[in-house]
C-alpha positions in Angstrom: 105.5 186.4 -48.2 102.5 184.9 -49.4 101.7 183.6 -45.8 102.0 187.2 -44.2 99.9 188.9 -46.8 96.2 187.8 -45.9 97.3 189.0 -42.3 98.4 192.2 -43.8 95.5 192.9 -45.6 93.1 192.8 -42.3 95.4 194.9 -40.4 95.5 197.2 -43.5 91.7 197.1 -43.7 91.1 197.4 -40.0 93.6 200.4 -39.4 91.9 202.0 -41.6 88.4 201.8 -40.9 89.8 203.1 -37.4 90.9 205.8 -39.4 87.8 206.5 -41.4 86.0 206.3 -38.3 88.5 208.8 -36.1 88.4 211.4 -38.8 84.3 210.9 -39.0 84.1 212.1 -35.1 86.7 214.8 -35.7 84.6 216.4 -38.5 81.7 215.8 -37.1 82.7 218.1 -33.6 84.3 220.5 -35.7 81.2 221.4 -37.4 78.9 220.8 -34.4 81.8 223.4 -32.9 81.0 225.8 -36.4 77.4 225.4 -36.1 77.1 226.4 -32.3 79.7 229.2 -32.9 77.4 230.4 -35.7 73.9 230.2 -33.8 75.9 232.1 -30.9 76.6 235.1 -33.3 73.1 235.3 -34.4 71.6 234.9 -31.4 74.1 238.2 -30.0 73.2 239.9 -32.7 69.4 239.8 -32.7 69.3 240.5 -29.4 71.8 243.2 -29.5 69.3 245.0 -32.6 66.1 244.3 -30.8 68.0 246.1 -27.8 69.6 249.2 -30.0 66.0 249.1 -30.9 63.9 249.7 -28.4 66.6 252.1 -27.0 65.9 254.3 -29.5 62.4 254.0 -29.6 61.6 255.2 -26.1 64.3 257.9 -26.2 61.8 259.3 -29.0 58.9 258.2 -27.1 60.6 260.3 -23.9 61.2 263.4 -26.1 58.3 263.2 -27.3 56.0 262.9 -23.7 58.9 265.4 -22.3 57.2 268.2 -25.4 53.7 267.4 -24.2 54.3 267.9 -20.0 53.8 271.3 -20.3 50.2 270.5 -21.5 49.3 269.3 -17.8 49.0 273.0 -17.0 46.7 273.5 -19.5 43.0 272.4 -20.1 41.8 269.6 -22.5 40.5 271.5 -25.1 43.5 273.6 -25.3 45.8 270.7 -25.0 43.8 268.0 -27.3 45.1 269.3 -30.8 48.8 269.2 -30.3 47.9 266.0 -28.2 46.3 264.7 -30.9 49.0 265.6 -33.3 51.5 264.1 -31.3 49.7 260.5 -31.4 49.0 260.5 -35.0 53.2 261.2 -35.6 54.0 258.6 -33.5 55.0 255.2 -34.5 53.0 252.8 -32.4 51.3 255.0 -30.1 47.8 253.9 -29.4 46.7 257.3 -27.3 48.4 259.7 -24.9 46.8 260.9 -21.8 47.7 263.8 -19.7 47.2 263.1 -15.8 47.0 266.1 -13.3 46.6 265.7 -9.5 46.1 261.7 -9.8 43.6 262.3 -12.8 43.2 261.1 -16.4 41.8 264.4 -17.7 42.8 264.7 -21.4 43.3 262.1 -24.1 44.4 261.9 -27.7 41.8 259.1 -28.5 38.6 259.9 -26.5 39.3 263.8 -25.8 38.6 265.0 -21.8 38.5 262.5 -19.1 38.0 261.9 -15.4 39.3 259.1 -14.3 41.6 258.8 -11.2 44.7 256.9 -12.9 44.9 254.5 -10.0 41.4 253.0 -10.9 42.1 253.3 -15.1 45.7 251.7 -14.6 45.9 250.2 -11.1 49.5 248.7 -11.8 50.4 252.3 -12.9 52.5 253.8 -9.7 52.7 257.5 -10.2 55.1 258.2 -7.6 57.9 256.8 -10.0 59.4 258.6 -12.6 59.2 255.9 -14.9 56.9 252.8 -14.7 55.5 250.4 -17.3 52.6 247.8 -17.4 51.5 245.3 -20.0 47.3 245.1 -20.6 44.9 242.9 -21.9 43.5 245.6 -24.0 42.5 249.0 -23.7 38.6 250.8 -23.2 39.2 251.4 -27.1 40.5 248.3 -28.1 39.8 246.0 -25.7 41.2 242.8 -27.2 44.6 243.9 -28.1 47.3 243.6 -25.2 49.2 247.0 -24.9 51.7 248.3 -23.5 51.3 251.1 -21.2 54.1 253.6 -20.0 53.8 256.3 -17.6 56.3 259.5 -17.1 56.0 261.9 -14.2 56.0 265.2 -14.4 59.3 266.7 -12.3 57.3 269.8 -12.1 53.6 269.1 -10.4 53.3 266.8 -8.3 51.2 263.9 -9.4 51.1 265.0 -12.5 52.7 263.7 -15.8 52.0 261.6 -19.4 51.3 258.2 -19.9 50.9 256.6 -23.1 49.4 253.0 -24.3 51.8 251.6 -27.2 50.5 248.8 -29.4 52.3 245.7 -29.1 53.8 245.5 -32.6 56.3 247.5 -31.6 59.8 245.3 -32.4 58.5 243.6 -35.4 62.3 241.9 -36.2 61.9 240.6 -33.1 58.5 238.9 -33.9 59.3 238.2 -37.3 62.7 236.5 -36.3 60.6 234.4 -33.4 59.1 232.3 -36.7 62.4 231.7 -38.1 63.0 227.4 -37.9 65.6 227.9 -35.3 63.7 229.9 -32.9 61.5 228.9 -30.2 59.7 232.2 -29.3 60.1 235.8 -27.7 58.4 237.2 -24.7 58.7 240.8 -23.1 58.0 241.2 -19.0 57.4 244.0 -17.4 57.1 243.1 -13.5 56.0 239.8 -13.6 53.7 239.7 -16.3 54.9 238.6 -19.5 53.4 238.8 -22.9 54.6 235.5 -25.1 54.6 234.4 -29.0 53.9 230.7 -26.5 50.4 232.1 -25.7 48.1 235.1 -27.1 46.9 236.0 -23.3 48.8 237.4 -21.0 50.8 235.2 -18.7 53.1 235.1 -15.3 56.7 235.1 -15.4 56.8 231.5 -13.1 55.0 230.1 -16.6 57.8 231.0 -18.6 59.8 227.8 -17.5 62.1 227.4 -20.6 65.9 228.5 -20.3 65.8 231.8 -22.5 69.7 231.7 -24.9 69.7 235.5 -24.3 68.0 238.0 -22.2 68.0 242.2 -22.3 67.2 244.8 -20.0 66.1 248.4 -21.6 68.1 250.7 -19.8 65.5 253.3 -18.1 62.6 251.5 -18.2 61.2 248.4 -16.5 61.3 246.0 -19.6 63.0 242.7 -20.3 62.9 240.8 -23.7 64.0 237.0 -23.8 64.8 235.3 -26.6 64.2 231.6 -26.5 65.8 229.2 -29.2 66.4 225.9 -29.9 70.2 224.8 -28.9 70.3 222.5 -32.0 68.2 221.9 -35.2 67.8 218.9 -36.8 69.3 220.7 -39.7 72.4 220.9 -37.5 72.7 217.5 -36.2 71.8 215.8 -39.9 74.6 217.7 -41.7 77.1 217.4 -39.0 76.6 213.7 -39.6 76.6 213.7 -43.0 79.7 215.6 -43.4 81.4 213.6 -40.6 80.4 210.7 -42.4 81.7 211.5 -46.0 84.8 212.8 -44.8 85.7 209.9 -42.6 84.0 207.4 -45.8 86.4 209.4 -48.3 90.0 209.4 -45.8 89.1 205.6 -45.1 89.4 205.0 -49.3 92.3 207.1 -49.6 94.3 205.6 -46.5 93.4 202.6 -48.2 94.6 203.1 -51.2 97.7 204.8 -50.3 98.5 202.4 -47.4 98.0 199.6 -50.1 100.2 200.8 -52.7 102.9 201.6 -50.8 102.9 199.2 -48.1 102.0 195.9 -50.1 104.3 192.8 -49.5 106.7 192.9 -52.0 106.3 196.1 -53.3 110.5 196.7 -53.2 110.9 193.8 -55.7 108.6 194.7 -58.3 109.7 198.7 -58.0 113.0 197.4 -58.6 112.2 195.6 -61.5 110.1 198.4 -62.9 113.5 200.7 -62.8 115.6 198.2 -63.6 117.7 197.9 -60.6 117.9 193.6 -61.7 121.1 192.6 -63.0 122.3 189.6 -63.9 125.9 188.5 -62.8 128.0 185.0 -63.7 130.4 183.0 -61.0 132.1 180.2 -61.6 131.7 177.1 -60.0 134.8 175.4 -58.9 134.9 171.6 -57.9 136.7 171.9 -54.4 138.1 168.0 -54.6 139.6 168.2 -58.1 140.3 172.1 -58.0 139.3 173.1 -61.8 136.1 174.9 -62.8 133.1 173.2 -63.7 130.8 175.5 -64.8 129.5 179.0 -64.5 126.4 180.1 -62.4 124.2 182.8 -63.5 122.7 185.1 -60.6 120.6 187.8 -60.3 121.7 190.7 -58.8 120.2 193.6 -57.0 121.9 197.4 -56.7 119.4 198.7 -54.2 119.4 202.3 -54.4 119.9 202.9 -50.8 121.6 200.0 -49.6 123.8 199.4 -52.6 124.6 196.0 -53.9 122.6 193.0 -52.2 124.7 189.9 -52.0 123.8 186.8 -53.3 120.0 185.8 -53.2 119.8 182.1 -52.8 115.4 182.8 -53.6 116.9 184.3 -57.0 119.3 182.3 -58.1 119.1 180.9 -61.4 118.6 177.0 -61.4 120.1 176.5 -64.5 123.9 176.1 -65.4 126.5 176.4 -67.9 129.1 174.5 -68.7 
C-alpha cells in the first residue's frame, strides 16, 4: 500500500491537470462560439435597420420629387415657393432642382438656373429613371460631399427632379461605425465610395478590406458595407479568462473528489468509521497432542457488499490467550 501510493498520487495529479486543461479548451470554444454568434446577430441587425432605413427614406424622398414633376411644366418663379417649401420639409435635402429639356432651370437654394444638367452633374445620366452620384461638394457648399439623386420625368422627355442630399443621412449607421467593435462604413454609388477610412472621396478598388455585411437599396443604385472587426481583444481576453477559471476550478474539484474517494485504503478506514470491525476468537488446537492451547483473537470484517471477509493474516492479533 504505502509503496503504490506516491505512484497514485502523480497519476491522480496528472489526470487531472489533463482534465483541468480539457475543460479550459472546451469553455474557452464555447464562448469564442457565444461571442461570434453574438457579433453575428448584431452585425444582421444593424445592417438590416440601416437597410429598413434608407428604404423608407427615399420612398419619402420619391413621393416627395413624384409631387414636384408637375412643376417642370411650369416656370421658376411660379414653381420656386412650393419648391422651396418642399426642401425646407425635407429631412436632409440640401436643394431640389427642376430639369426641363436637359436643363437645370429652377432651384430651391439659388432660384432660376441655366445650366445643361450634363455639365452641372456630368455622372448624372438622364435617360434613366433612376440614377445617383456621390460629390465632393456642391456650388453652395463646396466642401461637404453630397449625395445627388436624379428622377425622370415619365411624362417629358428629358425632363424630371434631382435633388442633392447631405451626407448625414443614416446617422445610426455613423454613430454605430465608432462603436469598439467596428471598423468603419462606406456607401458606393458606381464606383465611387464615400468612407468613415478617409474624408475624400475614394474608388471602390481602395476599399480592400473584407466588408462582414453588405446591402443593396432596392430601386436605387446604392450599396452600404459595414466593415468590422472579426474579434476584439475584449473577446479573446475573456474567452481565456473564463476558459481558464473554469478548467483551474474542475482541476481542484476532480482533485478533491478523485482524492477522497479514490485514496489507497480508503475501504479500511470507511469501515472502521461505520463500524463494520469485529472482533472474533478461535481456538488454537495443538495438532500432535490434539487438546487446545489457547484462543486467538481476530479481527473481522462484514463488508457490506461482499459479506463476511475471511481471515486476514495483516489483521490478526499477535497476541494470545491461554
Amino acid at each position: 500500500m504505502f509503496i503504490r501510493a506516491p505512484n497514485f498520487g502523480r497519476k491522480l495529479l496528472l489526470t487531472c491537470i489533463v482534465a483541468g486543461v480539457m475543460i479550459a479548451i472546451l469553455v474557452s470554444c464555447l464562448q469564442f462560439l457565444v461571442a461570434w454568434h453574438k457579433h453575428e446577430v448584431k452585425y444582421d441587425t444593424l445592417i438590416t435597420d440601416v437597410q429598413k432605413y434608407l428604404d423608407t427614406y427615399f420612398a419619402d424622398l420619391k413621393s416627395t420629387t413624384d409631387r414636384l414633376q408637375p412643376l417642370t411644366l411650369d416656370t421658376c418663379q411660379q414653381a420656386n415657393p412650393e419648391l422651396t417649401a418642399r426642401a425646407a420639409f425635407s429631412m436632409n435635402v440640401r436643394t431640389f432642382v427642376l430639369v426641363k429639356d436637359k436643363k437645370t432651370f429652377c432651384s430651391s437654394a439659388t432660384g432660376e438656373m441655366d445650366i445643361p444638367l450634363n455639365e452641372l452633374i456630368p455622372a448624372l445620366d438622364i435617360n434613366k429613371n433612376v440614377d445617383m452620384a456621390i460629390l465632393p461638394g456642391t456650388p453652395m457648399v463646396p466642401n461637404k460631399p453630397a449625395i445627388v439623386i436624379w428622377y425622370r420625368n415619365p411624362l417629358l422627355k428629358n425632363s424630371g427632379v434631382f435633388a442633392a442630399l447631405n451626407l448625414n443621412l443614416t446617422p445610426s449607421l455613423f454613430y454605430s461605425s465608432r462603436q469598439e467593435d467596428y471598423d468603419g462604413v462606406a456607401l458606393i454609388i458606381g464606383n465611387t465610395a464615400l468612407s468613415t477610412f478617409s474624408s475624400r472621396l475614394m474608388n471602390v478598388n481602395e476599399l480592400t478590406d473584407m466588408p462582414v455585411r453588405e446591402t443593396k437599396i432596392a430601386g436605387i443604385p446604392l450599396t452600404v458595407r459595414l466593415y468590422a472587426d472579426d474579434w476584439t481583444w475584449n473577446d479573446v481576453w475573456y474567452a481565456f479568462l473564463l476558459g481558464g477559471m473554469s478548467g483551474t476550478v474542475v482541476g481542484l474539484l476532480c482533485y478533491y473528489l478523485m482524492s477522497v474517494r479514490m485514496r489507497p485504503g480508503r475501504e479500511i478506514m470507511t469501515a472502521i468509521k461505520r463500524e463494520q470491525f469485529y472482533v472474533a476468537y478461535q481456538p488454537v488446537v495443538d495438532t500432535q497432542a490434539l487438546r487446545v492451547t489457547g484462543l486467538e483473537v481476530l479481527l473481522r470484517w462484514r463488508h457490506p457488499v461482499a459479506g463476511e471477509i475471511p481471515r486476514m493474516p495483516s489483521l490478526t492479533l499477535p497476541n494470545r490467550k491461554r
